[in-house]
C-alpha angles and dihedrals in degrees: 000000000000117000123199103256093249096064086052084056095048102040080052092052102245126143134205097015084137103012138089100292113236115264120219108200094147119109109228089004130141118267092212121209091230097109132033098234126038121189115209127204125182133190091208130336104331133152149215140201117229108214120226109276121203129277104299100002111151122212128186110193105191119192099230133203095284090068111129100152149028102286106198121206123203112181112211086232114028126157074223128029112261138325137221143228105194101166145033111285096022119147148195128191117195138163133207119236146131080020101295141083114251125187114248096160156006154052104288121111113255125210 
């Protein structure tokens, strides 16, 4: 039996595969693991903190036209320290999983 690509999503858990990604304008603020993609925007050098996410959860984080600054992201739980998106199109892949987030993919600048 087929299933639309968006009840895969759903029964899976994942929000926003077809949906509006989450923005994260906030400094200091929680990236959450409620969508798959979040778009961050930023006014200077700011930063944000990823949550954990569960056992083999993907998240794209993508540095969007508003950028006018670094944004630094420290997971809470990271096999490195942080990573950056320091221009527009910037992107970082990662998967949760061992209880940490670990890079798969991307542009941004890992430390």
């Amino acid at each position: 039996m087929h299933q639309p690509g968006d009840s895969i999503f759903n029964i899976l858990g994942i929000k926003g595969a077809y949906a509006t990604p989450e923005l994260s304008t906030t400094n200091g603020g929680h990236i959450t693991c409620d969508y798959l993609v979040t778009c961050v925007s930023s006014g200077g050098a700011e930063t944000r903190i990823l949550d954990n996410g569960v056992e083999g959860q993907l998240k794209i984080i993508v540095a969007v036209a508003t950028l006018t600054g670094t944004v630094t992201v420290t997971p809470t739980k990271f096999v490195s320290s942080t990573f950056a998106l320091d221009a527009v199109t910037k992107t970082w892949i990662g998967i949760f999983t061992r209880g940490l987030w670990h890079t798969i993919g991307g542009t941004a600048t890992v430390s």
